[in-house]
Backbone bond lengths (Angstrom), bond angles and torsions (degrees), N, CA, C in turn:
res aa  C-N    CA-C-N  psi(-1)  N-CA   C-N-CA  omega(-1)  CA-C   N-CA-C  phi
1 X - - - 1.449 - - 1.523 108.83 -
2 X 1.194 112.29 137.95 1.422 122.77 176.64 1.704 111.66 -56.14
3 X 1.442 114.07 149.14 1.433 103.68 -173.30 1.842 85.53 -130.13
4 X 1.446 101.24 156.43 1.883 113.59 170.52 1.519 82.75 -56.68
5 X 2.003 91.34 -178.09 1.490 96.72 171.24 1.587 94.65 -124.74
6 X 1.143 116.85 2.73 1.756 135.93 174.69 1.282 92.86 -38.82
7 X 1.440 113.11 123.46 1.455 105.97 163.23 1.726 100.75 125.97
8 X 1.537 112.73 -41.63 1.223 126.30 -135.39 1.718 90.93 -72.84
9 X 1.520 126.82 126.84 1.739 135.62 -175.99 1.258 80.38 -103.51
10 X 2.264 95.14 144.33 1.755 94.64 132.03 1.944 96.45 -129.10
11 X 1.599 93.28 140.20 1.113 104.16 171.58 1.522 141.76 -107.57
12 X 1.463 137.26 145.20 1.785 99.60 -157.05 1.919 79.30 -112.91
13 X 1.145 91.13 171.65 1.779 108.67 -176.15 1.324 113.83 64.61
14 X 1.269 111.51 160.46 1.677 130.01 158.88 1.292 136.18 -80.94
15 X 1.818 114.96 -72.27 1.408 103.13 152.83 1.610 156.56 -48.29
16 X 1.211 105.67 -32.19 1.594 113.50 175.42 2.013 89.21 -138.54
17 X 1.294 117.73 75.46 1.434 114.43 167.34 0.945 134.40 -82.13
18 X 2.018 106.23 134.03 2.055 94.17 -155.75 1.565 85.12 -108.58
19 X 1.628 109.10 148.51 1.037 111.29 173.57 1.614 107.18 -89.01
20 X 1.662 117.38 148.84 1.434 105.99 166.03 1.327 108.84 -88.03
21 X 1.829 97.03 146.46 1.367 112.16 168.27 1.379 132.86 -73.38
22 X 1.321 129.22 179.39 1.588 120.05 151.44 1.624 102.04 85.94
23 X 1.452 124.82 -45.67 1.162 139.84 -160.07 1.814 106.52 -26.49
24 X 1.346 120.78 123.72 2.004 105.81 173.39 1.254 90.63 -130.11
25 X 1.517 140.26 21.14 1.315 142.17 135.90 0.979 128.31 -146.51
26 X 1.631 142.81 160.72 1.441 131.70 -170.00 1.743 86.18 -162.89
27 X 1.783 115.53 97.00 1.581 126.73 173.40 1.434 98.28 -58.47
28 X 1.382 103.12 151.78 1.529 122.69 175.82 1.745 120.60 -67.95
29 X 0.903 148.68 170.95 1.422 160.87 144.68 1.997 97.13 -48.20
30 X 0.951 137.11 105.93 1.421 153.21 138.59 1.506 112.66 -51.46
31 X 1.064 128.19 73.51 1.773 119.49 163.70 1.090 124.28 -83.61
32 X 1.038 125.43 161.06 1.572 143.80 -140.90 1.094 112.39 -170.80
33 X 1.442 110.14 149.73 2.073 118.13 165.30 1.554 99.04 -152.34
34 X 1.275 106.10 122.77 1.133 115.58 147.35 1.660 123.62 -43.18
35 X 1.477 114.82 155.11 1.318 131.64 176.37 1.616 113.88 -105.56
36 X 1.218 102.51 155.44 2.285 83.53 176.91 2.057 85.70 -142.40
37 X 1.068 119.84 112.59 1.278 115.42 -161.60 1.934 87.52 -87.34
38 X 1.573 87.76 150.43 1.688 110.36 -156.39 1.888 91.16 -135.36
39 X 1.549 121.44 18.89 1.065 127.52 -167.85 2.039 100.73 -67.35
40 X 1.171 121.01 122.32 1.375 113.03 -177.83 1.863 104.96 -129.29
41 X 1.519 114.54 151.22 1.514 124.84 -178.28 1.854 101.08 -38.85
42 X 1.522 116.65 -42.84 1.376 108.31 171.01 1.738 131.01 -70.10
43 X 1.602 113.27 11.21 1.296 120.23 -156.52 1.733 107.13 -80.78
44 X 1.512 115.98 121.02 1.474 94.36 -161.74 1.366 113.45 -88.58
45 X 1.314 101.73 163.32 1.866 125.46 -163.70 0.986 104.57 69.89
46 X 1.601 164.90 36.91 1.314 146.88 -125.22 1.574 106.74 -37.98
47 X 1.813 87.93 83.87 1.888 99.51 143.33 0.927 100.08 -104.48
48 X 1.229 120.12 169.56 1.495 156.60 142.61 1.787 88.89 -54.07
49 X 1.523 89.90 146.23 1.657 115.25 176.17 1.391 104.61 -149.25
50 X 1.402 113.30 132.79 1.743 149.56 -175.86 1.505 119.49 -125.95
51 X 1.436 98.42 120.65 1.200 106.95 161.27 1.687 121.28 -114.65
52 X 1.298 132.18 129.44 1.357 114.33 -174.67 1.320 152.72 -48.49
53 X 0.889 138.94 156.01 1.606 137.32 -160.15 1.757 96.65 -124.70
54 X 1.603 97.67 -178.27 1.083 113.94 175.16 1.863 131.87 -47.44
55 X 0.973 122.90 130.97 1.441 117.33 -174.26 1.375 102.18 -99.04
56 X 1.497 112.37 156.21 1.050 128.24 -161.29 1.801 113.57 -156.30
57 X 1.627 97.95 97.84 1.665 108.09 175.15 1.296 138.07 -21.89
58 X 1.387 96.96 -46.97 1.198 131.12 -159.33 1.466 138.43 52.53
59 X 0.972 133.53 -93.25 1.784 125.27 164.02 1.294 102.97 -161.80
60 X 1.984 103.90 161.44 1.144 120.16 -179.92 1.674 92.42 -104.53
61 X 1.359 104.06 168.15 1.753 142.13 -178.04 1.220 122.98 -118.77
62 X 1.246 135.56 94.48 1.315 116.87 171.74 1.313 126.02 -125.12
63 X 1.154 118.56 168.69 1.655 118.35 -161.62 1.566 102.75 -139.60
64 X 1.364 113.43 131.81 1.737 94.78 156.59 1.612 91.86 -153.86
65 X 1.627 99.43 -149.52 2.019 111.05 169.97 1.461 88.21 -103.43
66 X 1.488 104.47 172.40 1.364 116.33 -161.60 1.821 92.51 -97.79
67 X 1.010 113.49 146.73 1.511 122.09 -170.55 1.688 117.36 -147.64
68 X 1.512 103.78 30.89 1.698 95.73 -178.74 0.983 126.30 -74.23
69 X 1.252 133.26 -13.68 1.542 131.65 155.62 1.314 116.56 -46.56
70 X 1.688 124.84 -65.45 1.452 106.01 -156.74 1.379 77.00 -134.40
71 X 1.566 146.33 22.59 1.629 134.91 157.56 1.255 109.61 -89.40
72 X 1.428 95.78 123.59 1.752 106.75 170.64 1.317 115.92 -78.39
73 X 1.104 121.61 153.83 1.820 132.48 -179.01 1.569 119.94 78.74
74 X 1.482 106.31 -18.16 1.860 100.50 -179.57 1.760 107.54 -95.68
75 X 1.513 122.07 8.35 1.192 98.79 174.17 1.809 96.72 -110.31
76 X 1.421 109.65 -8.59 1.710 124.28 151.27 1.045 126.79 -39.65
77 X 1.842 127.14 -53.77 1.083 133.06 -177.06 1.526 118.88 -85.65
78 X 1.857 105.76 -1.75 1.736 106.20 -177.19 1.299 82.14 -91.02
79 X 1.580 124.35 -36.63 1.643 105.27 -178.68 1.439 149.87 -55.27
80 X 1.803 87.20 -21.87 1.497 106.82 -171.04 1.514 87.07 -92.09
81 X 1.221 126.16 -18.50 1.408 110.61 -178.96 1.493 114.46 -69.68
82 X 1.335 98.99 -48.59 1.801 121.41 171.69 1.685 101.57 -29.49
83 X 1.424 101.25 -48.93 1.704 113.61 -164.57 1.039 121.86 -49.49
84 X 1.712 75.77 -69.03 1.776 96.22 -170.06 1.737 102.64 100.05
85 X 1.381 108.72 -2.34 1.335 110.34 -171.76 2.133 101.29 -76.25
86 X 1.394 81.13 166.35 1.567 109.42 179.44 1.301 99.10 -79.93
87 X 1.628 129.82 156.11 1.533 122.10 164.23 1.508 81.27 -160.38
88 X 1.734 91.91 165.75 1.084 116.09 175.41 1.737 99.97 -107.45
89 X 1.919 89.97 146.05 1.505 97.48 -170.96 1.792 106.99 -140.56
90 X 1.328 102.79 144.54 1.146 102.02 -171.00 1.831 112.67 -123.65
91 X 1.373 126.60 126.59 1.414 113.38 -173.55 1.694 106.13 -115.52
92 X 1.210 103.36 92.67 1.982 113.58 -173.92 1.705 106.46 -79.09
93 X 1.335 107.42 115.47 1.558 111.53 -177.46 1.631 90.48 -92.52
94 X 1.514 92.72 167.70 1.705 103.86 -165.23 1.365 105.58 -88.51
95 X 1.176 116.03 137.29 1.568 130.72 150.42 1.542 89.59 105.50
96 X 1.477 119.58 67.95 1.241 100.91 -174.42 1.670 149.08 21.80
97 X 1.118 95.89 63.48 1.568 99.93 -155.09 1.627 113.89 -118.97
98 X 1.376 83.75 7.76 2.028 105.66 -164.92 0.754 122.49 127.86
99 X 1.597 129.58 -175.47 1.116 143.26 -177.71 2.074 102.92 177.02
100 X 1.820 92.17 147.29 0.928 94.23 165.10 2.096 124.26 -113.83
101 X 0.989 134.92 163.05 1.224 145.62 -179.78 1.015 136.13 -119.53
102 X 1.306 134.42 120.82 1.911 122.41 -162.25 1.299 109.49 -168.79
103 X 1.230 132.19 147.04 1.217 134.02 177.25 1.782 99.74 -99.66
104 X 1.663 118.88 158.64 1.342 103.41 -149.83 2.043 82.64 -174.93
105 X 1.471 92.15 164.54 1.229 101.00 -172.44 1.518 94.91 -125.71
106 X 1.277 116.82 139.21 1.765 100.41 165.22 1.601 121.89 -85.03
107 X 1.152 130.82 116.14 1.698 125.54 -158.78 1.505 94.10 -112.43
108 X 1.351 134.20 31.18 1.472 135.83 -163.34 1.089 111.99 175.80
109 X 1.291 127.01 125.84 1.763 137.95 161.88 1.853 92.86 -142.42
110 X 1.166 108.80 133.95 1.597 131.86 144.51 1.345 129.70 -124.22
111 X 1.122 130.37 168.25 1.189 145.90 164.06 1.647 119.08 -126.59
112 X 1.349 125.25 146.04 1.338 115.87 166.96 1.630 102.96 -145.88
113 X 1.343 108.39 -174.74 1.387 122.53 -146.09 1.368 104.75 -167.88
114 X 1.380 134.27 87.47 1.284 133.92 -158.90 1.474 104.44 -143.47
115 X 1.595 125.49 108.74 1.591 147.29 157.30 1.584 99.46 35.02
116 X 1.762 101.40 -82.49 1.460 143.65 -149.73 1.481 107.71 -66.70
117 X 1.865 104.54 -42.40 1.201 101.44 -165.38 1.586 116.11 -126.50
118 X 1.722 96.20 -171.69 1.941 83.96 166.50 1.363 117.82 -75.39
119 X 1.603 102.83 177.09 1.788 105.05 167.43 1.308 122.85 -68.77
120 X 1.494 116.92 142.44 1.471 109.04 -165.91 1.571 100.61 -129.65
121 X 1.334 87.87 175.15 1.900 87.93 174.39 1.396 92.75 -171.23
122 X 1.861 101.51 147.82 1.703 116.41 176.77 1.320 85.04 -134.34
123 X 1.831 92.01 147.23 1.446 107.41 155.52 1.930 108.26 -126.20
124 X 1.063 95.31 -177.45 1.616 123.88 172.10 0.830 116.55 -133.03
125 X 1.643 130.43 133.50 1.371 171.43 -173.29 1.274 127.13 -126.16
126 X 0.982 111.76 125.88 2.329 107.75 -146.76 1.374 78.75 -119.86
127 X 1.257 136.21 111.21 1.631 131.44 175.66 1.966 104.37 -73.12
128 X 1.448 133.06 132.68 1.295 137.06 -162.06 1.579 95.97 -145.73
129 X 1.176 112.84 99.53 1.517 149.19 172.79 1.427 109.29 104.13
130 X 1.311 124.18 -125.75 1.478 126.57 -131.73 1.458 95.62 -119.91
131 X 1.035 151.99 38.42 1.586 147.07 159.36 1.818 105.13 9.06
132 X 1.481 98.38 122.56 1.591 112.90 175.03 1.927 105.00 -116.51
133 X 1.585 79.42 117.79 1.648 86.35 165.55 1.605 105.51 -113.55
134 X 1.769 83.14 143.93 1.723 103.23 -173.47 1.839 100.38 -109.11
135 X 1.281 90.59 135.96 1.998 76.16 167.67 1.367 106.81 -131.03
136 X 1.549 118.05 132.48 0.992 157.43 -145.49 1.516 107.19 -82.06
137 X 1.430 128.70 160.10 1.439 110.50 164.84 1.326 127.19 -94.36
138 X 1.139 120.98 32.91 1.476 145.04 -179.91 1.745 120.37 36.00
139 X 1.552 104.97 26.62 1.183 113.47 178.56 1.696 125.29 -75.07
């Protein structure tokens, strides 16, 4: 059964983890593997033959309103951008239902400012090693 996504945190760090505020989207983990073709004159039927390559996380997306006054975690993620540092990141879906885990670089912060609406801001999150998903007991 389909679940809301109401609810859904991402948080950066382990010991004292701040959740960001404001958030009205948070993109999924994209995985991937490369192919390394192993196709040889003995390959039968002439297919092509693959064995796998490197996998690759790929990056998170996020979207919210801009909240640097009293939102925790979005003036965090311009820092880690500032850095360049590594962090650990955590994405907790609601109702105990899982969560994913990854260490990640931020390669993106914006801000915008548009007539119609509120202030907004996206960042990017470059996922860098092996992403662990936990699943939850959906209670």
């Amino acid at each position: 059964m389909a679940k809301r996504a109401l609810g859904t945190k991402l948080q950066i760090g382990t010991d004292n983890p701040v959740t960001v505020a404001g958030l009205t989207s948070i993109g999924g983990l994209d995985l991937s593997a490369d192919t390394i073709d192993v196709t040889t004159l003995d390959s039968d039927g002439a297919y092509r033959e693959f064995i796998a390559g490197f996998k690759d996380a790929g990056e998170v997306s996020l979207e919210g309103y801009l909240e640097l006054e009293t939102g925790k975690g979005q003036k965090e993620l311009y820092d880690l951008f500032e850095s360049g540092a590594e962090e650990q990141f955590t994405i907790l879906f609601p109702n105990n239902m899982g969560s994913w885990q990854f260490r990640g670089v931020v390669t993106g912060f914006s801000t915008g400012a548009d007539l119609e609406d509120p202030l907004s801001f996206s960042a990017t999150i470059k996922v860098s090693g092996k992403p662990t998903l936990t699943v939850g007991t959906g209670s």
